[in-house]
N, C-alpha and C positions, 0 to 999 in steps of 0.2 A: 472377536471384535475386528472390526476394519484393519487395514493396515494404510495412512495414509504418507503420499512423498510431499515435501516440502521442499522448494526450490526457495530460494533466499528467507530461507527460516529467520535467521540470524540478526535479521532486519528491525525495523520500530516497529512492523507491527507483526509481527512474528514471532519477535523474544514475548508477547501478550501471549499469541494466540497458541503457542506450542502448551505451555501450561497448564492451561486451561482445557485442551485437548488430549493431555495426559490423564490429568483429572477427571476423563470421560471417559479415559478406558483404551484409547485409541494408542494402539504401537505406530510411531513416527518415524520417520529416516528425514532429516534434514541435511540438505542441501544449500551447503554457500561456501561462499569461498572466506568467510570469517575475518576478514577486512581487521574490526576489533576486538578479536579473539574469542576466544569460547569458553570462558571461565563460567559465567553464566548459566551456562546448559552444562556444561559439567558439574556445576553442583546441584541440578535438579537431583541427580544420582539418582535418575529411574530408568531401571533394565528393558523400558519398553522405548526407550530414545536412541536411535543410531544417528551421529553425527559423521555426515560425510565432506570432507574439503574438495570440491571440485567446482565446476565451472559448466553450465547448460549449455555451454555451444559445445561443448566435448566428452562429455559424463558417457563410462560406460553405459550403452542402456540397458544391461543387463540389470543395471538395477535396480531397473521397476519387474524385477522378475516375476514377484510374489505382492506387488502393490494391488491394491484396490480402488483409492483415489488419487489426484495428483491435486493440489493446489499450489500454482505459478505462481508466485508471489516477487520471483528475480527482477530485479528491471533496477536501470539508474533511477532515481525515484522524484525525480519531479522536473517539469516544465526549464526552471533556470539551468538546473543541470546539465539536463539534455543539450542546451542550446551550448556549452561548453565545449561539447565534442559530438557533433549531431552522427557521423557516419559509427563512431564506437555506439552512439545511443540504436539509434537502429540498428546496429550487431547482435545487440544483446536484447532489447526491450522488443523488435520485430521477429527477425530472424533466431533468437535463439531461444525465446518460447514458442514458436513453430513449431520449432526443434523439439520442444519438450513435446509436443499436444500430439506431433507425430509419432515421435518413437513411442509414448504412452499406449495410441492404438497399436502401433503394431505389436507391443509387447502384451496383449489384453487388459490393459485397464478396462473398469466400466465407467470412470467418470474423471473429467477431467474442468478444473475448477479458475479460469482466469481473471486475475486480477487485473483487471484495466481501470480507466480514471475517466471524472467526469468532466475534465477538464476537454477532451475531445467533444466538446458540444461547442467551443471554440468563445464564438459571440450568438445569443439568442434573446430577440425583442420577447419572447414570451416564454411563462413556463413550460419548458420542455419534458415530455416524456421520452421513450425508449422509441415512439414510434417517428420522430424528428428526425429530420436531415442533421446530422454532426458535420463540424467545420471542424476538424484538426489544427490550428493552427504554429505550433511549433513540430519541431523534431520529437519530443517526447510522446504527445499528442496525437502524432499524423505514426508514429511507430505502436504508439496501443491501437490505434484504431487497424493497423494491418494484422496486429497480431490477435485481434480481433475477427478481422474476415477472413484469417488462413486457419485459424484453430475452427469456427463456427463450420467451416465446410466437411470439416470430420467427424462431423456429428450425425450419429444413423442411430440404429434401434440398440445396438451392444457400444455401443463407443457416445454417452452421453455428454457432451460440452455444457458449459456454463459459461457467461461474461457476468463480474459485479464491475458496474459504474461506482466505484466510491466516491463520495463526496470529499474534502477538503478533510484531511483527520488530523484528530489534536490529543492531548493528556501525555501523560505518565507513560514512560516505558522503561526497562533494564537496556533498551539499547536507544536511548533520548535524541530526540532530534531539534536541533531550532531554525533550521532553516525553512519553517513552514508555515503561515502566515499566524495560528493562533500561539501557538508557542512562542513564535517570536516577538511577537506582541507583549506577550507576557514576561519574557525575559528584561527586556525592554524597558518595562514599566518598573521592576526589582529594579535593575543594574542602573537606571537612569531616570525613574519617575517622571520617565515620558513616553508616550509612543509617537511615533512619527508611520505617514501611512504616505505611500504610495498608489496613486489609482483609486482613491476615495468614492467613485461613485461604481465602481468595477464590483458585480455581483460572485458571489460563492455560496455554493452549499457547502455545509459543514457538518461533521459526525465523531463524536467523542472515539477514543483506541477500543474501549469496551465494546462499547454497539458496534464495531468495524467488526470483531472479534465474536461477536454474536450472531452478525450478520452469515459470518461464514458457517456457522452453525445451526443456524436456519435454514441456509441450503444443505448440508448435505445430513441433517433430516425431513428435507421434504420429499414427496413423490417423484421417482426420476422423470414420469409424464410431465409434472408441471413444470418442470425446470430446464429439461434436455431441449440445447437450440436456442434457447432464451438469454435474452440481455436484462440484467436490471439494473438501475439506479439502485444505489443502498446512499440509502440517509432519512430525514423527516423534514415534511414540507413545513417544519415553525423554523427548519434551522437554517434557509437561505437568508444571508444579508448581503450588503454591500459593504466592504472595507470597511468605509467611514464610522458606518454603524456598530460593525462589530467590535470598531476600537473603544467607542462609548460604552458599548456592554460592557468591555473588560475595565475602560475605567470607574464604573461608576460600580462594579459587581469589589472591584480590590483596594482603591483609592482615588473617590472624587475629586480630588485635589491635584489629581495629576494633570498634566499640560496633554494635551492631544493638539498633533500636528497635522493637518490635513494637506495631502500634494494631489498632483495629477502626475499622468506617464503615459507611455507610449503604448502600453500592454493594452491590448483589446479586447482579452478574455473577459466576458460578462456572462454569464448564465444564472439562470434558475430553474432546478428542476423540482419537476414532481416525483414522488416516489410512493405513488396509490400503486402499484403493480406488483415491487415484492412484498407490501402490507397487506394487501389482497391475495397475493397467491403462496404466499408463503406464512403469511402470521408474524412477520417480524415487526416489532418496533422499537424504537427508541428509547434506553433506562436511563441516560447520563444526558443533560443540559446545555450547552456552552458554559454557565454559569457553574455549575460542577467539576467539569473539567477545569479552567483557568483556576476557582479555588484551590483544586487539589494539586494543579501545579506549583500554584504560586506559594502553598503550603508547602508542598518538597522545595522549594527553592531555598525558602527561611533556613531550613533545617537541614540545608547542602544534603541533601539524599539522591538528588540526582547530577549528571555526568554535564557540564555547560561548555565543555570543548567546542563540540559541533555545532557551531553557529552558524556558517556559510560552507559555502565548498568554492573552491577556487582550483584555479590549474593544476594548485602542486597536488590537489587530492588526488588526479590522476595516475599518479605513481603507483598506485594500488592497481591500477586495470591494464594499463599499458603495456605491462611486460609482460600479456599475455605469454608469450613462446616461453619463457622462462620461466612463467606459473605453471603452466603446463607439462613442461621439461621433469620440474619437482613433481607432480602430483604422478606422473607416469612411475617415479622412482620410487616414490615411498608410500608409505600403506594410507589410502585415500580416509580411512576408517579413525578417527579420533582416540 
């Protein structure tokens, strides 16, 4: 069975898809620098999981010695973020998955799997596919879209690349996020029996943690012809809305009686994409809803099962990335290997 690397395993949609890809048979090496620690994958307790603590801008490469896949999954992970510290963002979301997609070919990977966003389609009057001009429009954005055209250039006949465009993802995770439009919606609506919305007529695609988690499994069972070089959209064309709308979904799917607040803002992002290309060339679609997901959150919420810390990220979260030379310092000294 394959042996795949994972770069920011550790992550919301990682602590899913590692599991899951256990469950497949697949031997893993995860890679992060575990931010909120690694109890989680240590109690998977399966001998086919290496946790490594390090860092993509600096990771020996020897240790894709014996890899066969890579999926990049590392990057600060969204748009606000990014705009916090845009030269760390491009460090790390441009320049140090390069890094990965690089040293992968020289080390002989056969395939190498990047996770970008579809947020780099910026502002678009019409349904967009893969074959549209993208507008970047932030640091996070204008950094997937590079780390996009420096990995796609290392793609030949033994060194297979992949781009997934993910849409907006939402649900359940062992490592929970809420600073992300559905989630936090839905926190929102528990904690305060309101949502309030920003940018109300601003369009997104959206796609459940499972179909994300699917998606990537629909690539790397499909044909390396169909895929190698290719960019796709992952998501489903019923799940594009605009804010506005999405907030009435979630009010009227959990508690019609809640107040919905509609604003405007300054944010320009509006897209809609299509995503007929990896339906068509791959077989993937869509098992989970909007209405699926916000239930089964809003169910783990009742029942405190999930972690409600992470609401926003603000300056001080930087503490964690900053001192790179002294994360580095550590990881030089002690055993990288968990």
């Amino acid at each position: 069975m394959k042996k795949i690397f994972i770069t920011g395993g550790a992550g919301y949609v990682g602590s899913v898809l590692i599991p899951q890809l256990l469950n497949d048979g697949y031997h893993i090496k995860c890679l992060d620098r575990f931010f909120f620690g690694d109890k989680f994958f240590k109690n998977l307790q399966n001998d086919r999981l290496e946790l490594l603590k390090d860092d993509i801008r600096w990771f020996d490469p020897s240790i894709l010695d014996d890899v066969d896949v890579v999926l990049d999954l590392a990057a600060l992970s969204n748009d606000p973020i990014g705009e916090l510290n845009p030269e760390k963002t491009f460090e790390i979301n441009h320049l140090g998955r390069a890094r990965v997609a690089l040293e992968s070919k020289n080390k002989g990977v056969k395939q190498y799997i990047l996770a970008s966003s579809a947020s780099i389609y910026g502002k678009q009057e019409k349904i967009a596919n893969e074959t549209f001009s993208v507008f970047p429009l932030t640091s996070y954005s204008k950094a997937n879209r590079n780390a996009e055209i420096d990995s796609m250039k290392l793609n030949d006949d033994s060194f297979s690349v992949t781009a997934l465009r993910f849409s907006s993802i939402f649900g359940v995770s062992p490592r929970m996020r809420f600073d992300i439009s559905v989630n936090s919606m839905v926190l929102d609506l528990f904690q305060n029996g309101k949502i309030t919305v920003r940018g109300k007529n601003n369009t997104r695609p959206f796609i459940h943690i499972k179909d994300a988690v699917n998606a990537y499994k629909s690539i790397l069972n499909a044909k390396i012809n169909d895929i190698s070089g290719q960019i796709f959209n992952v998501g489903d064309n019923n799940q594009n809305y605009s804010m506005g709308e999405l907030a009435y979904e979630i009010k009227n799917a959990l508690n019609p009686k809640c107040e919905v607040e509609l604003g405007d803002n300054n944010d320009h992002r509006s897209y809609s994409l299509s995503f007929d290309k990896i339906h068509n060339i791959t077989g993937f679609k869509v098992n989970f809803s909007l209405i699926d997901g916000v239930k089964e959150l809003f169910d783990s919420l009742q029942n405190n099962t999930v972690d409600t810390s992470l609401k926003t990220i603000t300056l001080d979260w930087y503490k964690h990335i900053e001192n790179d030379i002294e994360l580095k310092k550590e990881l030089m000294i002690n055993d990288r290997i968990l």
